[in-house]
Structure formats: structure tokens, C-alpha cells
C-alpha positions as CSV (number, residue, x, y, z in Angstrom):
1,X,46.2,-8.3,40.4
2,X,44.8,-5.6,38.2
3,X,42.4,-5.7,36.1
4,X,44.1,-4.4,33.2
5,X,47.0,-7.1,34.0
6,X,44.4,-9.5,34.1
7,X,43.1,-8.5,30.2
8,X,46.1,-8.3,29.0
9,X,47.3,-11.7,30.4
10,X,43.9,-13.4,29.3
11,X,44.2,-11.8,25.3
12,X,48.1,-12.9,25.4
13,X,46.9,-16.3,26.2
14,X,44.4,-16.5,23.3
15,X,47.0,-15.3,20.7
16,X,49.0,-18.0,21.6
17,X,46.3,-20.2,21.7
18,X,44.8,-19.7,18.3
19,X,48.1,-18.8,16.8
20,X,49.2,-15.9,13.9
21,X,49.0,-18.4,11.1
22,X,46.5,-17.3,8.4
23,X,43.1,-19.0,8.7
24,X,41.6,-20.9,5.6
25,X,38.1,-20.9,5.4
26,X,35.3,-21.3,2.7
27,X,33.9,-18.6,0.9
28,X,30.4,-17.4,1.5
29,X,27.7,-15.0,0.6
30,X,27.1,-11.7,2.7
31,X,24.1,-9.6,3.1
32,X,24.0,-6.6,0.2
33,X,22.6,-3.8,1.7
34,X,21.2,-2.9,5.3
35,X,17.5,-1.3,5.5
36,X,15.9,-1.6,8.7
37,X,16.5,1.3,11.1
38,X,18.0,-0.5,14.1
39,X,20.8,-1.9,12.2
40,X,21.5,1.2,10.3
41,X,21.3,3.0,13.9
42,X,24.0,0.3,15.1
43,X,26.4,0.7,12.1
44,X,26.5,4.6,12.3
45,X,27.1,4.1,15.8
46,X,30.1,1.9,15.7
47,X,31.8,3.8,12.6
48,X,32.5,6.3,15.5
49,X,34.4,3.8,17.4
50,X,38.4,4.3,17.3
51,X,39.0,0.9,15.6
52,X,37.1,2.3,12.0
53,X,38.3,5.9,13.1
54,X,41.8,4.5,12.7
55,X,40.5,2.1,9.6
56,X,39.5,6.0,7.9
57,X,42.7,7.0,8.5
58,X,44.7,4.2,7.2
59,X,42.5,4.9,3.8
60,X,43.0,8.1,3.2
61,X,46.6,7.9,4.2
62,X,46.6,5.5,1.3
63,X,44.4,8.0,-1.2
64,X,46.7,10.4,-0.2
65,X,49.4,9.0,-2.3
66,X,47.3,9.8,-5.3
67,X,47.0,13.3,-4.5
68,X,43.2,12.9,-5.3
69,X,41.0,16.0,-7.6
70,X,38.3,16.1,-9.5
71,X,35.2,13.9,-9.0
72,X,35.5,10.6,-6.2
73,X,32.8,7.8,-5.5
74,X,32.5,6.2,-2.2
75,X,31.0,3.0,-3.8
76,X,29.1,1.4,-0.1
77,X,29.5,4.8,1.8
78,X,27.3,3.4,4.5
79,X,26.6,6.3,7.2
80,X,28.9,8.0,5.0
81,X,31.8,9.2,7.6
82,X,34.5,8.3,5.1
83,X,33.2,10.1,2.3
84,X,33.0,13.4,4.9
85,X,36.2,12.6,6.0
86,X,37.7,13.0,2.4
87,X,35.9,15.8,1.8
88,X,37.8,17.7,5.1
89,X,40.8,16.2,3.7
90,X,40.9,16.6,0.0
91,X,39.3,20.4,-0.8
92,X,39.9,20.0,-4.8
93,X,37.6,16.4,-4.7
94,X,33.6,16.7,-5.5
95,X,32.5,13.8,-3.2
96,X,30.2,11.3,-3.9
97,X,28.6,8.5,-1.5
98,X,26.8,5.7,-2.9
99,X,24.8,2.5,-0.8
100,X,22.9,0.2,-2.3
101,X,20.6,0.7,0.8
102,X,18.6,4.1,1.2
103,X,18.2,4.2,5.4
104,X,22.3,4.7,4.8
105,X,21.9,6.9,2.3
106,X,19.6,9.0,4.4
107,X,21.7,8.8,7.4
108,X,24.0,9.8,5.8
109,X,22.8,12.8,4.4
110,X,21.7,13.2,7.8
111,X,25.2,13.4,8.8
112,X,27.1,15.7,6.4
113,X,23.9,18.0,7.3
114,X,25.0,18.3,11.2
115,X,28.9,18.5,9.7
116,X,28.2,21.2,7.9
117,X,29.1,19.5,4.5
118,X,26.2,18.8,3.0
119,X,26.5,21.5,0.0
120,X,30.2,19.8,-0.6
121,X,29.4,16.4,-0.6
122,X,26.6,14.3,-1.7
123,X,24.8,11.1,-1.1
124,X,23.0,8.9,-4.0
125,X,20.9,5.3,-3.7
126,X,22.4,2.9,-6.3
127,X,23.8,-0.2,-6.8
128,X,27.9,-1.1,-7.3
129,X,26.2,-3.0,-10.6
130,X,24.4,-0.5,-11.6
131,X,25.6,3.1,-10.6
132,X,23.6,6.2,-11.1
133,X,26.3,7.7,-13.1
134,X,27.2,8.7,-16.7
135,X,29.8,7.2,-18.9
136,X,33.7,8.9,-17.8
137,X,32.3,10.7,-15.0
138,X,34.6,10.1,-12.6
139,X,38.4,10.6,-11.5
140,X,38.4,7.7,-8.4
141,X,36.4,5.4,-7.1
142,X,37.3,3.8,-3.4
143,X,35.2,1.2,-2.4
144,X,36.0,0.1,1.5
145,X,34.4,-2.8,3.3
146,X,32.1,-3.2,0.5
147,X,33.3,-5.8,-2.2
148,X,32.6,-8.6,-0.1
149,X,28.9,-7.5,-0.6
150,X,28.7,-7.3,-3.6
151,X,26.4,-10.1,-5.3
152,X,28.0,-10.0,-8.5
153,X,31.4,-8.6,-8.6
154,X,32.5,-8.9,-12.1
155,X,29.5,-6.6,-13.1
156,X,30.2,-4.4,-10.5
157,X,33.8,-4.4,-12.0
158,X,32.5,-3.6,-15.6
159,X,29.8,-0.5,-14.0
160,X,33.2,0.9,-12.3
161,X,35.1,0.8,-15.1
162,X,32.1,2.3,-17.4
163,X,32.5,5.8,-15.1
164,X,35.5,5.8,-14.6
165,X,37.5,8.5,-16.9
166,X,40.2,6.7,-19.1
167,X,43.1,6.9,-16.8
168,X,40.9,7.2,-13.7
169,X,41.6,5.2,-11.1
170,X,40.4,2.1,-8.3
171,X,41.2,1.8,-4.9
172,X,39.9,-1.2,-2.9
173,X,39.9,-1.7,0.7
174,X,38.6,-4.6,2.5
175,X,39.4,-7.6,4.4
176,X,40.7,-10.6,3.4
177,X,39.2,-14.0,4.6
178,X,42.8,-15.3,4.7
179,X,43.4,-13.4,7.6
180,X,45.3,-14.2,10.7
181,X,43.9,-16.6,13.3
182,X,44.3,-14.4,16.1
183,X,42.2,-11.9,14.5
184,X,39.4,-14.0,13.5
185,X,39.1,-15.2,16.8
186,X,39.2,-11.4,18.1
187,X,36.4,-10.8,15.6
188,X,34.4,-13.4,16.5
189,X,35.0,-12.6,20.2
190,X,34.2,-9.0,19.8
191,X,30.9,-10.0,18.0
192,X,29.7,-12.0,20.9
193,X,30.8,-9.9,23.6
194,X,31.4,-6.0,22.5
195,X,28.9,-5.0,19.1
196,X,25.4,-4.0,19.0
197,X,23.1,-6.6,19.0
198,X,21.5,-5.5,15.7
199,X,25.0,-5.7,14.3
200,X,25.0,-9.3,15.5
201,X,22.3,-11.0,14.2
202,X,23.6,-9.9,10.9
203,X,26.4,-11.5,11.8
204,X,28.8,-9.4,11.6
205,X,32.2,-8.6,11.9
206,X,32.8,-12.7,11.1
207,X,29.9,-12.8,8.3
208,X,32.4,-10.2,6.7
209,X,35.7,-12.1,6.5
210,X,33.7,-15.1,5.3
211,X,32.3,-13.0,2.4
212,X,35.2,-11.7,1.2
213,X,38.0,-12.6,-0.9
214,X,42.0,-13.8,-0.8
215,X,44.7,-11.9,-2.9
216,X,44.8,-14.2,-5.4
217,X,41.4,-14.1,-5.9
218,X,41.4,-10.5,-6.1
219,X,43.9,-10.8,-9.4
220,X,41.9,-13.0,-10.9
221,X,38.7,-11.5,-10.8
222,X,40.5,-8.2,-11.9
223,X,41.7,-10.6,-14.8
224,X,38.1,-11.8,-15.9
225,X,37.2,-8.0,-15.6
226,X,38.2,-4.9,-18.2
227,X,40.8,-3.8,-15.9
228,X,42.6,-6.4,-16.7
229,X,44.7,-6.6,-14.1
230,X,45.2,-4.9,-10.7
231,X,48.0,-4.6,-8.0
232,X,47.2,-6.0,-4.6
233,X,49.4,-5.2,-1.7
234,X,48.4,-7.5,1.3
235,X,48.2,-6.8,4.9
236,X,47.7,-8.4,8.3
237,X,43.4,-8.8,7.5
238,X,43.2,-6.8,5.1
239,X,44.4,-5.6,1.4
240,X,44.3,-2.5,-1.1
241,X,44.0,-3.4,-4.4
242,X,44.3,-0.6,-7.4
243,X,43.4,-0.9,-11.1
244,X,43.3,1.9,-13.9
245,X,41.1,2.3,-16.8
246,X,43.2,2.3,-19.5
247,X,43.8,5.7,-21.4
248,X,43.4,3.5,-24.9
């Protein structure tokens, strides 16, 4: 039989064996920010895969809808490929990428350098509680893959909403730890088999989905937060939620 056959056959068998009902596990903590060089090495590397490649695109599909201008922070731009990628996309946006952790940072910076970007996008250290911005000084912020991180949310929430520009506007991306069996499994599968080691003993992808948050979570810690409220439109292991600063 061939091989291909023989994968196929073998990952049917698992979906049906784990099932597509939606897991429920315990929250957890996850690690803030990535510093040593290995790991950051390992992360930049598997942003180039197709699975975030398509991820990217799903994203700005989605920011797309917004016809984006004016000033945008990447809030946990990592190696920073998303924030080039808007900057291809979106000529009218000033770009911003901001980690918490500065071996991203720098290879980042590192990267819009070779892309030939570097004068139209740019890279800051900081911290989604405490953002080197001023007060109203941005249009968007998109955060993707990085609430989950985030040690204190609700502050975060508050700094976001501080430079933001009444009427500016959040998108959030990440996963949602109510996801699907079958895709947990595949996560975890994928993390002992298929990325870096580095990337492992972070524990990571599954470290992720334990870290982050349900829907209904989501709306409520948009309700502690000045937003207020937020709308949340839920997918197969992951969500999008947007809030607005109020013009008021």
C-alpha cells in the first residue's frame, strides 16, 4: 500500500478515535516571553512553515475587512513576519512590532532588514502592560497568538486601550483551549514528533491551548476591562475577538 494511503488511513483513524467534540481542560499559565537564542532560532524558523503562512493569511484577510490606515501595533510580533506581511499588504499603515522579549525583537529587525522593509516598519521591546507608547497614538492594535501570554490581561487590556485613538480599534487572534479533540491530539502529536526540540521543551504548541482562554471568557474579561465589551466570533481552535475604544 502506499505510503501516503497508509498516513492518511492512520490520521483518519485518530480522528475518529479522539473524536471532534470540543475538549475541556483547565486553564494554565504560559511562558511570557522567549530570550534564549535557540528557541528564538526555532520560532523564526517554524513561522515559515505553511501552517502559520496560512494562519498570516487568515489574519489579514480578517484586517482587511477594516480597510486598515494610519498607525498599527503588532502587540507579541515575535520574529515579526506578520507585521512585514501587513506592511506588503496595507501601504497607507505605519507598522509597529512589539515583544516583550528582545532576541524577537532583534530578529526581527533582522528580518525586515533582508526584506527590504526595515525603513517602513519598526520593531520596539515592551511589554503588552506596559507599552512604549503615548496616549491615542494608535489606529489598530492586532495581537495574534499572544493573549494567552500575557500575565496579567486586564492591564494589558487597560495599556491597549490607553493608545488606542478614541474610535481605534482591537483585533484579537488566538486559540481557544476549548478547541476540538482532534486538534489537540494533532497538536500534541505534532509537538512530539514534527517541532524543534527547543520549541518543545517549552512546551509548545499544547502549552499554548492550555494557556489560553474560551469565548466566554474572552467577553468577560472584555467586561471587567474599559472596552466594555467585545464581539467574539468563534472558530474550529481558534477565535477573533474585536473591541473599540469609545469615541466618548
Amino acid at each position: 500500500m502506499h505510503p501516503v494511503i497508509i498516513i492518511v488511513i492512520c490520521a483518519a483513524a485518530i480522528l475518529v478515535a479522539v473524536g471532534f467534540g470540543r475538549i475541556r481542560l483547565p486553564h494554565r499559565t504560559s511562558l511570557e516571553a522567549i530570550e534564549d537564542e535557540k528557541s528564538v532560532a526555532a520560532y523564526d524558523r517554524i513561522s515559515r512553515w505553511l501552517p502559520f503562512i496560512i494562519v498570516r493569511r487568515i489574519v489579514v484577510g480578517e484586517l482587511a475587512k477594516d480597510r486598515p490606515a494610519g498607525r498599527l501595533v503588532d502587540i507579541g510580533c515575535g520574529p515579526g513576519w506578520l507585521t512585514l506581511q501587513i506592511a506588503r499588504r496595507f501601504t497607507g499603515v505605519e507598522a509597529i512590532g512589539i515583544d516583550a522579549s528582545d532576541a524577537m525583537v532583534e530578529k526581527a529587525i533582522g528580518n525586515a532588514e533582508r526584506a527590504g522593509l526595515l525603513g517602513r516598519v519598526r520593531f520596539l521591546d515592551g511589554d503588552a502592560a506596559d507599552l512604549p507608547l503615548p496616549d491615542a497614538s494608535a489606529d489598530l492594535v492586532l495581537s495574534t497568538f499572544s493573549l494567552h501570554h500575557w500575565s496579567d490581561p486586564a492591564l494589558a487590556f487597560s495599556e491597549i486601550h490607553r493608545v488606542l485613538r478614541p474610535g481605534g480599534l482591537l483585533l484579537l487572534y488566538d486559540l481557544r483551549r476549548d478547541t476540538r479533540r482532534f486538534f489537540y491530539w494533532g497538536a500534541r502529536i505534532a509537538q512530539t514528533f514534527v517541532v524543534p526540540a527547543a520549541v518543545r521543551r517549552a512546551d509548545e504548541p499544547g502549552g499554548s491551548i492550555l494557556a489560553s482562554y474560551t469565548p466566554n471568557e474572552i467577553e468577560e474579561l472584555f467586561a471587567r476591562s474599559p472596552f466594555g465589551e467585545c464581539s467574539v466570533s468563534g472558530r474550529t481552535a481558534w477565535f477573533f475577538a474585536r473591541a473599540r475604544r469609545r469615541s466618548g
